[in-house]
N, C-alpha and C positions, 0 to 999 in steps of 0.2 A: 688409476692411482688411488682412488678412494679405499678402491679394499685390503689399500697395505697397511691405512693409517686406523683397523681398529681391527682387533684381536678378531680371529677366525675362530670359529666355535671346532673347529676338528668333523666337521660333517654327521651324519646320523648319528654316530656310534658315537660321540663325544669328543670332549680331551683328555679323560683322565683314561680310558683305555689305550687310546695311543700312547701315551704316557710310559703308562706299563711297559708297551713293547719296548719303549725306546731305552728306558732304564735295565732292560734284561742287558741289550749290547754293551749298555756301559759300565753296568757291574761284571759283566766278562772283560772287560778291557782294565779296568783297575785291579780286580785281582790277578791277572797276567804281569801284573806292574809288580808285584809281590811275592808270585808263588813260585818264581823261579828261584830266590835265593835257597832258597830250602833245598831245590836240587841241584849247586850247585857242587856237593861233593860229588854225588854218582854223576854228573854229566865229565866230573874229570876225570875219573876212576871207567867210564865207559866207552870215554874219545880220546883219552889217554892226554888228557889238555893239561896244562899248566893252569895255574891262577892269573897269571894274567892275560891268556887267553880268553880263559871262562868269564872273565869279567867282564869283556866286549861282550857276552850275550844278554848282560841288563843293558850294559850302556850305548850297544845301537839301540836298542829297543828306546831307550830314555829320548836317546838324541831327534831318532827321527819321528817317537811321538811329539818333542815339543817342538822343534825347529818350523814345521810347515802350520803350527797351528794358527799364524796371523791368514793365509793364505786360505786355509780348510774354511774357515769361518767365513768369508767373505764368498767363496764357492758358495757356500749354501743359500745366498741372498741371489747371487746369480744364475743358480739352476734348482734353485729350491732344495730347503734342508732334506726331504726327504729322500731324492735321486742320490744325493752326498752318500747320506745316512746308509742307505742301501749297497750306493760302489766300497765305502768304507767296511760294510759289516763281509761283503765279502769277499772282500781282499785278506779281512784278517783272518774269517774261516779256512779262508784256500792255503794262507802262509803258517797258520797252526798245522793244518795237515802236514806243510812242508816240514816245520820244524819236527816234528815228531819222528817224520821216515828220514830225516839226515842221517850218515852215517860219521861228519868228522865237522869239528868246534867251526872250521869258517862256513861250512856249508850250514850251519846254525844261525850263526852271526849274521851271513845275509837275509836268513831268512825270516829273523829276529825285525830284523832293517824293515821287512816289506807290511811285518805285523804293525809295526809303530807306523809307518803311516797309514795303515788303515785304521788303526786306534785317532790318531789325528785327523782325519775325513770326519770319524763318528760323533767325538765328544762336546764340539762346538754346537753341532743341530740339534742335540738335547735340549741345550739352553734357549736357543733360535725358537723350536716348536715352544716353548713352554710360553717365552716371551711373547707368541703369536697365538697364541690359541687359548691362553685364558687370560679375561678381563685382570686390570694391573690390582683391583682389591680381590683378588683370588689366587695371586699366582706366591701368596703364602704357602699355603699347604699343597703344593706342585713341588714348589723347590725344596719343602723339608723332604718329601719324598727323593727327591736325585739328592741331596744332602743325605741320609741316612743309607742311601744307597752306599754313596762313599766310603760314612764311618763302617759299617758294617763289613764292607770287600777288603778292608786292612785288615781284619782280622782272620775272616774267610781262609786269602789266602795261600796263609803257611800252613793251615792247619788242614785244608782240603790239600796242599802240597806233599805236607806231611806222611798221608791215608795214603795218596796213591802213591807214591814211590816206592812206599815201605811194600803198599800188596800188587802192584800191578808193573812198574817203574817209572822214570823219570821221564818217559816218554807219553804219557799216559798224560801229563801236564796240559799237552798239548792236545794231544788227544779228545780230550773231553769239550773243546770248545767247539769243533767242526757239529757234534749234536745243538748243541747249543745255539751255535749261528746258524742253523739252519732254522731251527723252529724260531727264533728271533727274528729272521727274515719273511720268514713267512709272515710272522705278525705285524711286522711293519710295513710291509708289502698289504696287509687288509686293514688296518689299524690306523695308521698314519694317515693324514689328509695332505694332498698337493696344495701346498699352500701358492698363492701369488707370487711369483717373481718379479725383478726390477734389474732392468737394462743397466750393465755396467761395461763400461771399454776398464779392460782389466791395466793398471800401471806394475807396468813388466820391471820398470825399474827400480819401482818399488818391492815389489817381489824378489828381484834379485837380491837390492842391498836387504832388507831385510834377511831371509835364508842365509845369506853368506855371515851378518852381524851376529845373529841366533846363535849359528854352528859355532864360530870361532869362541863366543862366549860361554855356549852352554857345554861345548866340548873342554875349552881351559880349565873354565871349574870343575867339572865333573871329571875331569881327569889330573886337577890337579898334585891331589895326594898317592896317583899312582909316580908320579915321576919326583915325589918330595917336593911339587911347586920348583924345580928345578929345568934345565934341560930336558929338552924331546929327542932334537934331532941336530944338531948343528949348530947351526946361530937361532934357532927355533926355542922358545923358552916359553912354560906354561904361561909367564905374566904378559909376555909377547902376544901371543893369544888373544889372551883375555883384554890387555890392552887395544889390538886393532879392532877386537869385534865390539869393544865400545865406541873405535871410533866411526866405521863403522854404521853402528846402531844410529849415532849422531849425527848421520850424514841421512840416513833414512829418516830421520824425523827432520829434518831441513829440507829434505825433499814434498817430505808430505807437508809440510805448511807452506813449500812454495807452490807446488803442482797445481795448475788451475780446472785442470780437467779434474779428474775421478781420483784421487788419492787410495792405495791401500785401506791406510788408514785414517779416516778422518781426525782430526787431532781438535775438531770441535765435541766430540765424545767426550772430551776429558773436561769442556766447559760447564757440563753439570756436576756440581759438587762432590753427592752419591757417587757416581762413577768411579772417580777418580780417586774417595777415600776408603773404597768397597774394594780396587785393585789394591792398594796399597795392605787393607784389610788379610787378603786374602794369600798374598804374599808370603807374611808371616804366619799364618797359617800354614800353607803349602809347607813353611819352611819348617815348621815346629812339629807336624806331622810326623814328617819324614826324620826330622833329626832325634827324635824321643824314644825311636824303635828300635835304633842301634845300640845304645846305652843298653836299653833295658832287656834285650832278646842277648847280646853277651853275657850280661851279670847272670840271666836266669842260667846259661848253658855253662858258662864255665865255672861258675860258682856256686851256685844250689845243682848242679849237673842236669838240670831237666833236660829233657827231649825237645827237639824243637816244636812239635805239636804239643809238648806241656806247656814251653812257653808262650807258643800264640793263646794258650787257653789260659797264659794272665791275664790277658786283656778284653776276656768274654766281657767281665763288667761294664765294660766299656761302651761293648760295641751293643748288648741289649738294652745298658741304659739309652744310650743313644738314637736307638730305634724305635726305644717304645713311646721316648719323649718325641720324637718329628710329629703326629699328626698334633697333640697340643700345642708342641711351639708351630708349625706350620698355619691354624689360626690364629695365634696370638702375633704372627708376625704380620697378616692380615688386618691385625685391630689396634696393633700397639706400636707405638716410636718403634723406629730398625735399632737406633741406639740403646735403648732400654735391652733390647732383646736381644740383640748381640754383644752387649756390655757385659753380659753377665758370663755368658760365653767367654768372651778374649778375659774376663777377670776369673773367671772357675780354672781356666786352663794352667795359666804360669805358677797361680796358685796350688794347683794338685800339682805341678814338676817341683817346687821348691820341698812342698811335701813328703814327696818320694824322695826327695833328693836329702831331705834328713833323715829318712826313715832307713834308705838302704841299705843294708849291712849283711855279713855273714851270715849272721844268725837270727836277722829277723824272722817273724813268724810268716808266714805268707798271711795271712788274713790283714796286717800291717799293710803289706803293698796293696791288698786288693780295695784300702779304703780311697784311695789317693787315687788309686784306676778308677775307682767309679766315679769318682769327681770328675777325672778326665772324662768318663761317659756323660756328663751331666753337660762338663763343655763342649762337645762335639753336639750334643745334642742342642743348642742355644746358639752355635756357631753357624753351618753351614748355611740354612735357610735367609736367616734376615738379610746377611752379605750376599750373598750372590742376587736373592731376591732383589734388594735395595740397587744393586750393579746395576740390573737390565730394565726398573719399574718404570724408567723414565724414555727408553731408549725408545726413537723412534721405529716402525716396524721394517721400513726398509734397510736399517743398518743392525739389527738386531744380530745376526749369523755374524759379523765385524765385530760388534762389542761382544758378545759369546767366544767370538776369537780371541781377543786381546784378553778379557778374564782369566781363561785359561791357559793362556799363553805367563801370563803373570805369576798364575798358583803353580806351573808347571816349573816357570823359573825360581820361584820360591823353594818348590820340592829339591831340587839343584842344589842349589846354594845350601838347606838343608845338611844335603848327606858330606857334599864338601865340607863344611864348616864343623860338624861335627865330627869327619876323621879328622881335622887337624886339633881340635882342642881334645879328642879321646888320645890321639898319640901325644899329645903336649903333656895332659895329665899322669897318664902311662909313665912317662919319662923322670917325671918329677916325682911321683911317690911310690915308683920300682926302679929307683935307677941302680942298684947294687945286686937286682933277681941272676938268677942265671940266665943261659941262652931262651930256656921257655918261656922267660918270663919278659920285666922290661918293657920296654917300650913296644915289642911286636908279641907282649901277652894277647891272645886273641888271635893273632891270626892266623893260628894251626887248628884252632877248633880242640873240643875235649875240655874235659873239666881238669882248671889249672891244679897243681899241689896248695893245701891248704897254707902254707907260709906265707902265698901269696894272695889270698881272698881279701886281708883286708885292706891293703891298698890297693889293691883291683876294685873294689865294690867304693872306695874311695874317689878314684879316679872317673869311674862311673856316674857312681852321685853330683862329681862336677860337673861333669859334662851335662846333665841335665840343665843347669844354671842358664846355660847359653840360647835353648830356643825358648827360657821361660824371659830372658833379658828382651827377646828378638819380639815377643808378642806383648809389650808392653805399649811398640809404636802402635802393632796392629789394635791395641784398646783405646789410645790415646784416636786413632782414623774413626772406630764408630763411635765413639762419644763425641765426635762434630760430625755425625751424618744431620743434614736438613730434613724435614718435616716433610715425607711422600705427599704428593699432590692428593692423593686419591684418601687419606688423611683430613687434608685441608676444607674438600667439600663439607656440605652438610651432611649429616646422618642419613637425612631423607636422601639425598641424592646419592648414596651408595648403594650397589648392588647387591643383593642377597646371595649370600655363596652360593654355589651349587654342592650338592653332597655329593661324597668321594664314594667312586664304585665302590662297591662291595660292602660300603659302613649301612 
């Protein structure tokens, strides 16, 4: 047991090479989170789908990447992040191949299903290996790296969605990850060290309520604005839903603070500070992320009329500031308060939305939008690192893959609630400043796709601008969680007793 309770150096080759491998599978898993909307015209015009068919092909994907992630995480503590990492990376190689040779939308949709949990096996052992494998004053500039990984694949990919549809097609999405996972595999198969394991009797019934609490929840929301938040099926109602799977959710955490054995989840994770204010953090993140994209990928297409690869290329700013700023914020997140560092972040962020959200209009210049993007690049880039960093700095090593689960299970719920929240206040706003448009316009402007009739740009770019307001409201908790993060232990020591980084491959 001694060698779970201090970081693994990752064997000859290091840990920043393993590293690499492990962030290639997860930037292919986050831009698969994104690059489908772009094909979702030709996947209907090709499987002769409806929309609300074709919408089951994000939302298995969504469901069953985040539903099993408390469960993927805690695998990896139990058979080691790396076997995970590996059955996950190709599961979702073998189900990309599938979805590419489907000939019709369900034969898609399940096979969408088998992606998303291989995306959930993978994401949590990222976090696991990082926690394990480098000392707690080093795993700064680790996490800015799987952090810029993130900001950058939002941008990625619509824009790589965009390329291949237009020259190769739709199918081509999918297509391009089987190379991908392959050489990913191989590296992580030579790259990645077998880290220690730790005997766990897995609680099944925690497993179960959890999965069944997940689904019902992250299904109701995420599907709430397809049924108006109204009626599904019968006496079945979206708030039905979302009501049992909170209760639920509450009956799984009474279980795991009763279970005297091995709990799922330990619920003493949440007794250090950090933890608990880095999930809450991260949340509103997840959620601000996700809801920022909708607003502003609309206004660009049906109102300036860009293309959808012009529009992902508003937010190049973004995504290069973002990346170029991880290795400095990665050691400054190593030297400095998490609060300081991610303050600046959760306060750059709502701030560049409020920006935009005054600036947007018909006829603004685009050089106008692109200043407020980069500020949002400025926040992404001050964001990711400290929080997730600060989440896991404390975590013991044998629950490490559990807290990397519940992380991400939290940002994933966050993302959720995100794109819900925001179709209800984009159609509320719609309604209120087009409520006289004709059929195209109104309340269901938007959802034929096409650049609207100029009569209606300015309450469209209107309605838009507000809707930005809401995930800039929603990230105000997340600044108010790291402005009382405590003081990292490995902070606390003396100077002299801190460890001398290691320098990062390649620098």
């Amino acid at each position: 047991m001694a060698a779970l309770r201090q970081p693994v150096t990752g064997g000859e080759v290091g840990p920043w090479p393993a590293l690499w491998a492990l962030v290639l599978g997860f930037f292919m898993i986050l831009v698969d989170s994104t690059i489908v909307s772009v094909a979702t015209p030709a996947i209907m015009a090709d499987l002769g789908a409806d929309v609300n068919a074709v919408v089951w092909v994000t939302s298995a994907y969504l469901l069953a990447y985040a539903v099993p992630l408390l469960v993927t995480g805690r695998l990896g503590d139990r058979f080691g992040p790396k076997r995970v990492y590996l059955a996950g990376l190709a599961t979702f190689t073998v189900a990309s191949l599938w979805c590419g040779l489907t000939g019709s939308v369900d034969q898609l949709v399940v096979a969408r299903i088998l992606q998303g949990l291989g995306a959930s096996m993978m994401t949590p052992q990222t976090m696991a290996v990082i926690t394990r494998t480098f000392p707690a004053d080093q795993r700064g500039r680790a996490m800015s790296l799987w952090g810029a990984v993130a900001g950058v694949a939002t941008l990625v990919g619509p824009i790589l969605g965009g390329i291949l549809i237009d020259g190769l097609g739709w199918e081509w999405i999918f297509f391009i990850n089987v190379p991908v996972g392959v050489v990913g595999f191989v590296l992580a198969v030579r790259l990645v060290p077998a880290l220690p394991t730790h005997v766990h009797r897995f609680d099944l019934l925690g497993v179960a309520l959890s999965a069944v609490g997940m689904f019902l929840l992250v299904f109701g929301i995420q599907e709430g604005q397809t049924y108006d938040w109204g009626t599904i099926a019968g006496p079945i109602s979206v708030w039905s839903l979302i009501g049992a799977g909170a209760v639920v959710l509450a009956l799984f955490l009474v279980w795991q603070a009763r279970n005297r054995g091995e709990p799922l989840v330990s619920l003493q994770l949440f007794r250090d500070r950090n933890f608990s204010l880095a999930n809450v953090a991260i949340t509103t993140v997840g959620f601000a992320v996700t809801a920022m994209a909708f607003p502003l990928m609309l206004y660009a297409q049906q109102v300036r009329g860009l293309s959808p690869t012009g529009s992902a290329l508003l937010l190049a700013p973004m995504a290069v500031i973002a990346g170029g700023l991880a290795p400095f914020v990665g050691r400054l997140t190593d030297r400095a308060h998490p609060r300081v560092v991610a303050g600046v972040g959760l306060l750059s962020f709502p701030v560049a939305l409020v920006w935009l959200a005054a600036v947007l209009g018909p006829d603004v210049p685009i050089w106008q939008l692109l200043l407020p993007i980069a500020l949002l690049g400025i926040a992404n880039g001050f964001m990711w690192a400290p929080i997730s960093t600060t989440a896991t700095r404390n975590l013991p090593m044998t629950r490490a893959g559990a807290g990397s689960g519940v992380y991400n299970t939290t940002r994933q719920v966050g993302a959720v609630l995100g794109s819900a929240g925001i179709a209800a206040v984009m159609q509320s706003r719609l309604a209120a400043l087009l409520p006289a448009a004709p059929a195209s316009g109104g309340a269901e402007a938007g959802a034929g796709g096409g650049v609207l009739p100029p009569a209606l740009h300015e309450g469209f770019s209107a309605a838009m601008a507000q809707s930005l307001l809401l995930p800039a409201a929603v990230l105000v908790i997340g600044l108010v969680a790291v402005l009382c993060f405590a003081t990292p232990e490995h902070l606390r020591r003396p100077q002299t007793a801190r460890r001398t980084p290691a320098p990062v491959a390649g620098q």
